[in-house]
C-alpha beads as a LAMMPS data file, in Angstrom:
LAMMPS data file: protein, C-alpha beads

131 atoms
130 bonds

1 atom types
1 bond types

-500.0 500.0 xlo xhi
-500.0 500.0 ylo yhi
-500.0 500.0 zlo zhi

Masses

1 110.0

Atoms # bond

1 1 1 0.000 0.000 0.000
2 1 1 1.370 3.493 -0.843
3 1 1 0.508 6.733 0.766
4 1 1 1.456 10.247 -0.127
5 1 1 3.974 11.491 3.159
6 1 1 3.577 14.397 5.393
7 1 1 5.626 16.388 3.095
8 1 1 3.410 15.705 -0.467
9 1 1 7.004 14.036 -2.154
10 1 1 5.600 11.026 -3.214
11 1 1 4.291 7.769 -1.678
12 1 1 5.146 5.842 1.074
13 1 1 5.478 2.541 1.907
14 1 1 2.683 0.906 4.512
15 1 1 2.809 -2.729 5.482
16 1 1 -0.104 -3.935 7.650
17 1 1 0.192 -6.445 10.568
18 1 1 -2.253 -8.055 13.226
19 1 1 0.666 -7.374 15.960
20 1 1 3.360 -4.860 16.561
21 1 1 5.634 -5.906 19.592
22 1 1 7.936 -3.316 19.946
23 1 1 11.652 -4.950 21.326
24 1 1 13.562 -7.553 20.162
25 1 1 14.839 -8.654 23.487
26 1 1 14.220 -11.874 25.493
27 1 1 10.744 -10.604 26.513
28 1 1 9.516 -9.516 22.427
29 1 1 11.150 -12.142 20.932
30 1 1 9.307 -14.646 23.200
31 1 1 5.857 -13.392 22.494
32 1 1 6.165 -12.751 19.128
33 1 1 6.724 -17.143 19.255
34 1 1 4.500 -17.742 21.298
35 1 1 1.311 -15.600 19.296
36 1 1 2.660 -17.456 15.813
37 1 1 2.052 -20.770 17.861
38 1 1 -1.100 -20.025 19.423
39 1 1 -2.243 -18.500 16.204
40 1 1 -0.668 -21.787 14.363
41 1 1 -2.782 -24.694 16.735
42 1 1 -6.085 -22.779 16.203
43 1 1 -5.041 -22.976 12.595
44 1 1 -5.052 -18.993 11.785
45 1 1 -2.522 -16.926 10.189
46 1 1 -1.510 -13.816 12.318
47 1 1 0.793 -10.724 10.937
48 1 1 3.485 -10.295 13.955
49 1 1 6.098 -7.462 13.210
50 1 1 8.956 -6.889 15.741
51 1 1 10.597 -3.576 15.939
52 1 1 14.129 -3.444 17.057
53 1 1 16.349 -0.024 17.034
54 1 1 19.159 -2.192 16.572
55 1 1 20.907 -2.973 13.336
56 1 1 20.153 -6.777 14.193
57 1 1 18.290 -8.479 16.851
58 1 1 20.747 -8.900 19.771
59 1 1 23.107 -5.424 18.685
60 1 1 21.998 -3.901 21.611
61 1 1 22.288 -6.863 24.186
62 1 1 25.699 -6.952 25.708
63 1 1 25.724 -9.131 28.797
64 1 1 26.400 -12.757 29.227
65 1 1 24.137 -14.967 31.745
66 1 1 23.138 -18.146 33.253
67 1 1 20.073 -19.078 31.742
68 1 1 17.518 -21.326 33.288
69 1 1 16.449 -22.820 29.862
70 1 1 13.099 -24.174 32.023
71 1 1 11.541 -21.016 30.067
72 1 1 13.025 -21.681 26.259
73 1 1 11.635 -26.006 27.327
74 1 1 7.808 -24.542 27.641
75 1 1 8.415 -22.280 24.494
76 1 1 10.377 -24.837 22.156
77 1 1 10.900 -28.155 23.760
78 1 1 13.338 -28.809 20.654
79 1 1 15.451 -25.860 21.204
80 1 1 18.608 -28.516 21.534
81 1 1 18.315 -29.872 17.783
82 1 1 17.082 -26.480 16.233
83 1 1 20.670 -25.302 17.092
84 1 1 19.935 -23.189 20.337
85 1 1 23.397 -21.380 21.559
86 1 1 22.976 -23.298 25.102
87 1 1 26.640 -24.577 24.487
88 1 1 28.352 -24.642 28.094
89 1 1 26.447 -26.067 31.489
90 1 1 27.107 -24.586 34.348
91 1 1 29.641 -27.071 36.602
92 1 1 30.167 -25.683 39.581
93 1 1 28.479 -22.535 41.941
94 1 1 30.936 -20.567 44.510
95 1 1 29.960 -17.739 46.526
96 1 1 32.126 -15.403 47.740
97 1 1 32.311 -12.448 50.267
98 1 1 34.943 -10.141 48.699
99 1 1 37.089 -7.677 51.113
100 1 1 40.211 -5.783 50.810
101 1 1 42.352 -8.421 51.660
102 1 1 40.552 -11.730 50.531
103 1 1 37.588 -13.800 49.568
104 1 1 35.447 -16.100 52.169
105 1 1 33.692 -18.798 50.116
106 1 1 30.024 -20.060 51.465
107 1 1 29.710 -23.989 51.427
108 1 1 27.298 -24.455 48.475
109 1 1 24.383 -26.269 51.042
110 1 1 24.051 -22.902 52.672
111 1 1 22.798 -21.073 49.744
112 1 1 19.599 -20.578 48.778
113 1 1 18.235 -22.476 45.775
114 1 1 18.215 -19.165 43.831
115 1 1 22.352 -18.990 43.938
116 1 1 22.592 -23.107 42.552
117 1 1 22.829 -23.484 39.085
118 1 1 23.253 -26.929 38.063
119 1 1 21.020 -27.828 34.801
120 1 1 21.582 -23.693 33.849
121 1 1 23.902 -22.799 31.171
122 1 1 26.566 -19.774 30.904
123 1 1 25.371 -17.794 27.276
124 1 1 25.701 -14.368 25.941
125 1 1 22.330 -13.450 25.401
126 1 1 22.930 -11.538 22.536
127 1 1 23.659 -15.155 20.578
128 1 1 20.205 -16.346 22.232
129 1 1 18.275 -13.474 21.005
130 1 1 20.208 -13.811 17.795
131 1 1 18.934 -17.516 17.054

Bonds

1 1 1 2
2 1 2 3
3 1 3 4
4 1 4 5
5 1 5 6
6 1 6 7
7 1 7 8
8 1 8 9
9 1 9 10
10 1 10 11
11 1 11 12
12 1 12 13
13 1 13 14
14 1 14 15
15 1 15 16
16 1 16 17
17 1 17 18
18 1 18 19
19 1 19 20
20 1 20 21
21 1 21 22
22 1 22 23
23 1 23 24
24 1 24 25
25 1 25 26
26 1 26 27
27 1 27 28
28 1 28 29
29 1 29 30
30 1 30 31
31 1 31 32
32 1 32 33
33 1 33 34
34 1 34 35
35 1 35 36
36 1 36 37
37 1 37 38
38 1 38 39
39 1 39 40
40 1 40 41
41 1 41 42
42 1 42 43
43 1 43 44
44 1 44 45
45 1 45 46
46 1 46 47
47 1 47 48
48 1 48 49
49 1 49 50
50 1 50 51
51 1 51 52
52 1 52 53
53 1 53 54
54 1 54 55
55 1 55 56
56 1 56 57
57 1 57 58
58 1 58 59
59 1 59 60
60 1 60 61
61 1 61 62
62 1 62 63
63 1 63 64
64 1 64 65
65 1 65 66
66 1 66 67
67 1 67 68
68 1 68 69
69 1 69 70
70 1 70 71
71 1 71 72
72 1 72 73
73 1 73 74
74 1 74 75
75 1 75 76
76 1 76 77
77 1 77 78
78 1 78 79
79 1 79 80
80 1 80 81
81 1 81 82
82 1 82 83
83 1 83 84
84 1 84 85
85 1 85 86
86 1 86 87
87 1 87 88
88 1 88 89
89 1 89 90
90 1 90 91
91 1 91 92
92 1 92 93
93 1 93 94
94 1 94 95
95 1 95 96
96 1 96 97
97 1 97 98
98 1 98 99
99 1 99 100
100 1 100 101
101 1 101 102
102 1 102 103
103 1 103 104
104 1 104 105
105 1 105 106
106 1 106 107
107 1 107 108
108 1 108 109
109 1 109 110
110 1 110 111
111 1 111 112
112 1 112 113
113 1 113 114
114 1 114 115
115 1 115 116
116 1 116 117
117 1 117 118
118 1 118 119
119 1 119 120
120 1 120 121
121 1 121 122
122 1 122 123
123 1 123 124
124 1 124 125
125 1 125 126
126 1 126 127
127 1 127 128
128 1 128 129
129 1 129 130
130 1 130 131
């Protein structure tokens, strides 16, 4: 569909969609998915656009992270052979209180279940988003 713009030189370029999630982080990405699925099992076609300000999804994401992939299981159980970037399981958890002249570890059964990450991975989040 073409439009004349604001400033009468010439048309513009429309594209219609059903959804516009604005984001292409973690949280956009995820429900962009999940609508093409819902949309998919009732058998419907929906328009989902993402908008990202980024060159690429991901070009803005910088950190790296242990990822609790219980999330990515419940969105695509086969996220292992589509390729996911969940490359390196966590192997071990230390805790340490830092001061000026040392570090004093906390024996792993003292912390709370929140601080153990066995069955987590270590991933830059940028390479999640990116896939």
């Amino acid at each position: 569909m073409a439009e004349e713009n604001q400033q009468g030189h010439g048309p513009r370029e429309s594209m219609e969609y059903d959804v516009v999630i604005v984001g292409g982080g973690p949280a956009g990405l995820s429900a962009a998915i999940r609508l093409k699925q819902l949309a998919a099992e009732k058998g419907a076609e929906v328009g989902v656009c993402v908008l990202e300000k980024g060159s690429e999804i991901g070009a803005h994401i910088l950190s790296g992270a242990v990822m609790d992939p219980r999330a990515l299981n419940e969105l695509m159980p086969d996220w292992k052979e589509q390729g996911a970037p969940l490359n390196v399981p966590v192997t071990e958890d230390k805790f340490l209180f830092l001061s000026e002249t040392g570090a004093k570890s906390v024996p792993n059964w003292a912390l709370p279940d929140n601080f153990k990450n066995h069955g987590n991975y270590v991933i830059s989040l940028a390479n999640v988003t990116r896939w």
